[in-house]
N, C-alpha and C positions, 0 to 999 in steps of 0.2 A: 504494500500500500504506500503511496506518494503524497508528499504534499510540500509546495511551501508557499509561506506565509506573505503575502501579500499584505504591506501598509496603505491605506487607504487614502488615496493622493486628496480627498477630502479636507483633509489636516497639514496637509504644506511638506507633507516628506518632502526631501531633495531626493526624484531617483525612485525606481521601483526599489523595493527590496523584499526579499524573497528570502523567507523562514524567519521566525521570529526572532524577536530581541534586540530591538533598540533602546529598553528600558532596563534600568539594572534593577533589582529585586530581593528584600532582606530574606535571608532564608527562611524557612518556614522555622527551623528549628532552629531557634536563638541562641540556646544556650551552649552549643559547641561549637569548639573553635576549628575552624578546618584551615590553619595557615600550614600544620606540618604535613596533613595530608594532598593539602595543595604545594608546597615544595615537594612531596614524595616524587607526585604527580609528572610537576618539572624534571626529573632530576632523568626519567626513562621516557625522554623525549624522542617520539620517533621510533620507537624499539620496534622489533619483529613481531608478525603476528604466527611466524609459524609454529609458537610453542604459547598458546594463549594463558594454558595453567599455569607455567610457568610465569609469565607476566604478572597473572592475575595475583599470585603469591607475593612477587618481590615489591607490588603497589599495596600488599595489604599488610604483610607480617607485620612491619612492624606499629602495625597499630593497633589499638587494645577497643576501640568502640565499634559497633558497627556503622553508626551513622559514618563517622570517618573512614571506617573502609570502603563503604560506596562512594565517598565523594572522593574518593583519591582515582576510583575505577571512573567514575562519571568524569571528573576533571581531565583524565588522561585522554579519554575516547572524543570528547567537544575538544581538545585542543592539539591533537593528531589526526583526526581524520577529516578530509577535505569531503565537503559536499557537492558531487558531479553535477553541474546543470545539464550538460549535453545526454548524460543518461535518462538523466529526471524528463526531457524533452521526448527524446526517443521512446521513453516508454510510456508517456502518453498518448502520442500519436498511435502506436500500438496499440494499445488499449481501445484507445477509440475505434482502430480499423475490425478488431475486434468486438466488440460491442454488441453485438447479434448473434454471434459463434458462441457460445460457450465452450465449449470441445475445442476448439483452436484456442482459444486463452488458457485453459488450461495448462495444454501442451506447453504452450509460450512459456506461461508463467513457469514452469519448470527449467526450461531452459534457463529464463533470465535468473532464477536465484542462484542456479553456479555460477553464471556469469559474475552476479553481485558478491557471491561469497569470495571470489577466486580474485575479480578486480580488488575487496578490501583488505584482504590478506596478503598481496601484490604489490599494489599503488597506495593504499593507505587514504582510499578515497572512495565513497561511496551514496545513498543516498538511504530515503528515512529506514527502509527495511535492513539497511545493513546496521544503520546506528544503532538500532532497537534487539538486532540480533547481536552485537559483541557486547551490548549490555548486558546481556542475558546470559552469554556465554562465561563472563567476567565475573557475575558476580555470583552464579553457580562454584564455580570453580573458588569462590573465594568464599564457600560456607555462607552465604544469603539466600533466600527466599527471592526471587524477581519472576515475572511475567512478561512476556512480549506480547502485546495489544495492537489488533490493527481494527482499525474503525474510521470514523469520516473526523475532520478536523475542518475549521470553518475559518476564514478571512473574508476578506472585506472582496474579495472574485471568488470563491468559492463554498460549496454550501450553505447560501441565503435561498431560505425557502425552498420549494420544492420537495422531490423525493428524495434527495442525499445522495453522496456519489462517495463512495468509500476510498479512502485516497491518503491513507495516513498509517502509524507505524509507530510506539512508545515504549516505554515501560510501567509496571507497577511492584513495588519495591517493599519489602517488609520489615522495619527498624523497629527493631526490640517489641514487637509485637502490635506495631501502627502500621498500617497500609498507607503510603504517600505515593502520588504519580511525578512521572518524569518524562522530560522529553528533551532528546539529548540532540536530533537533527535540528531542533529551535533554539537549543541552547547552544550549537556551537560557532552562529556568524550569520550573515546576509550575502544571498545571491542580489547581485545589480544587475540593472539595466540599463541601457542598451549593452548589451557583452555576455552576460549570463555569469559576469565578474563574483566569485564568491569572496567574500571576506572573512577572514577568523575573526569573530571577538566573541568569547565567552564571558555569555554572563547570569548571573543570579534565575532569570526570572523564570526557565522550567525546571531548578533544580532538584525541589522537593517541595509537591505542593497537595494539599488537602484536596482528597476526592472531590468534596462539593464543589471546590473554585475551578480545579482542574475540567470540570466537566462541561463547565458556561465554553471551553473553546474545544473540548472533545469529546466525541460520543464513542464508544466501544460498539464492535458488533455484535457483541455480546455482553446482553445487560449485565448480568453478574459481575463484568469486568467493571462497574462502574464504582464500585464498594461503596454503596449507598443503602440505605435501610428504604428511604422512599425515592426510588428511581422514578427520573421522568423519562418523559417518551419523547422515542425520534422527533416528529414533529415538533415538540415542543422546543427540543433544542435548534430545529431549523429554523424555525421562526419566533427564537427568542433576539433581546437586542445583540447587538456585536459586541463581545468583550475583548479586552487588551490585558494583557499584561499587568498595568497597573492597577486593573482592581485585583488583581495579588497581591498585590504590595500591598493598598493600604485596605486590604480585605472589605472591599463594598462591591455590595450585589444588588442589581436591579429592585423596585418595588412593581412600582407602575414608570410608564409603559411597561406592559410581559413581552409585546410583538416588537419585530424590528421597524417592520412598514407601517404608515401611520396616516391615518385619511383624517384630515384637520380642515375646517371649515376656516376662509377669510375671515378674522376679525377672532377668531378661537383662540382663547387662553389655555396650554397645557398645564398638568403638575408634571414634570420629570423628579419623582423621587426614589431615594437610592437610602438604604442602611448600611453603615461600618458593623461590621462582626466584631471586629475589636480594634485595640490600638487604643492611640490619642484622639480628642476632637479633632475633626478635619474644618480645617477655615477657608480654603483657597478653592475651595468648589466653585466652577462656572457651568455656562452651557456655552457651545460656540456652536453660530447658526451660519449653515455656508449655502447660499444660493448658487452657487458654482462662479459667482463675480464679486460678491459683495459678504465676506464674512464679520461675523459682530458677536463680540464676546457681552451675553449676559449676568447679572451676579447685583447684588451676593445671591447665598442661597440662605435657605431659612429653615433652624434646625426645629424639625418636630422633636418627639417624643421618641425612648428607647431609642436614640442611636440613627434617628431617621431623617434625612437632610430634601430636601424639598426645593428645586429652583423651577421658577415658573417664566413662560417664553410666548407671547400673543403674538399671534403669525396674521400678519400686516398685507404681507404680498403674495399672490399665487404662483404654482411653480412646486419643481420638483426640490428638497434641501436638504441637508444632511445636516444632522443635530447630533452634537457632542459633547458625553457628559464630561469636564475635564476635572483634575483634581493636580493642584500644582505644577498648571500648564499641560499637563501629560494629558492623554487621552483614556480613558478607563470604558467606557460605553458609546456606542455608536444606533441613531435610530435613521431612518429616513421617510 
């Protein structure tokens, strides 16, 4: 399964960029420091993949937590392994010429995972289905619990509304007996555009994150994989708002609107409200409203009750807009 993350030229990116993470992101778990496992990390830059146990041991021994041995394995995989766009290209179009055949894609698809396993193992470069499999590879071999997950992932060009198109590839990961998800093709840099240019930069914001938040940008094909008590449904996540990245951070999750598309009458006053799960108050909440010519930043917002922020936005002109909920300039929800 494939995917990357497309930023939504709505909000002024410079540049397509392609797999997420332009936003850095406090870990989920605070209280461990992962600076020696991130020098471990450093230290077997580049190493061979032909003996993976091997690897997997000399990034873990010597460390005594489990959180820090996966993020020494997580750290080393986002910042060694280059993500292919020319492949990521190729087998989509494949994909699509198959689309009808079931039985030819099949086939296909067998083909292509040697191809993918033998190119990573090789070149040291791959795309979401390989990141997702040395993750899984790595932390088996290193005495962890993980799962490789492939299900639909959503951006601001893919998966709005409709049936779903499965197109993704993750982890879920089991520390000291908490389920957390990860996703290591978004965590390790941005494809550009015009070039198909990938960039390294690893950062915070798929590294270890809470079923619930993790699930507003990915659905599993398999509910169970969602580790949820009350799982919601495909559709719901198709056509829930757009989430970014920073609603991890500073953990706020849609109230109202629940849809992404939004049919507003001339002269209609919306509530776009949103609750913080936790943290500190959030002050710098806005809404930015972009008619594809003229964007204008709304605010303040107006805190309700339990944790629940309220900014409200009367739609003046007609026309199609994109409305964004922001939090410290950053983007957090996206409606239109």
């Amino acid at each position: 399964m494939f995917s990357w993350k497309v930023w939504c030229s709505w909000i002024g990116v410079t540049g397509v960029c392609l797999t997420a993470g332009l936003f850095a992101q406090t870990p989920l778990v605070k209280s461990f420091d992962y600076h020696r496992a991130d020098s471990i990390a450093a230290h077997y830059q580049y190493h061979s993949l032909q003996d993976t146990r091997g690897l997997a041991l000399k990034l873990t021994t010597p460390l005594s937590t489990e959180h820090e041995k996966y993020r020494a394995l997580f750290r080393w995989v986002c910042t060694n392994i280059r993500n292919d766009y020319g492949l990521y290209i190729k087998v989509k179009q494949i994909r699509k010429r198959y689309l009808t055949d079931s039985l030819s894609l099949a086939v296909w698809n067998q083909k292509l995972s040697q191809q993918i396993f033998r190119q990573l193992r090789e070149k040291h470069s791959t795309i979401c289905t390989g990141y997702a499999y040395l993750i899984r590879v790595l932390t088996q071999h290193a005495g962890l619990s993980c799962k490789m997950i492939d299900g639909y992932a959503r951006t601001s060009q893919t998966n709005i509304n409709g049936n779903g198109i499965p197109n993704h590839s993750w982890n879920a990961v089991r520390l000291d007996s908490v389920w957390y998800m990860s996703d290591a093709t978004w965590a390790s840099g941005q494809v550009h555009e015009p070039g198909g240019i990938f960039v390294a930069n690893f950062n915070e914001s798929y590294f270890l994150i809470s079923p619930t938040a993790f699930a507003r940008s990915h659905y599993p094909l398999k509910s169970s994989f969602l580790f949820l008590n009350n799982k919601h449904t495909l559709s719901d996540f198709l056509n829930a708002p757009l989430a970014y990245s920073a609603s991890y951070d500073y953990a706020i999750s849609p109230v109202t609107p629940s849809e992404f598309f939004l049919t507003v009458n001339k002269g209609e006053a919306v509530n776009f409200i949103v609750r913080q799960e936790r943290g500190n108050a959030l002050h710098k909440l806005a809404l930015q409203v972009n008619d594809f010519e003229v964007a204008s930043l709304v605010e303040p917002c107006v805190e309700l009750n339990h944790g629940n922020y309220n900014l409200t936005h009367t739609f003046t002109s007609r026309g199609i807009m994109a409305v964004h909920v922001l939090c410290d300039g950053r983007p957090v929800y996206s409606y239109r």
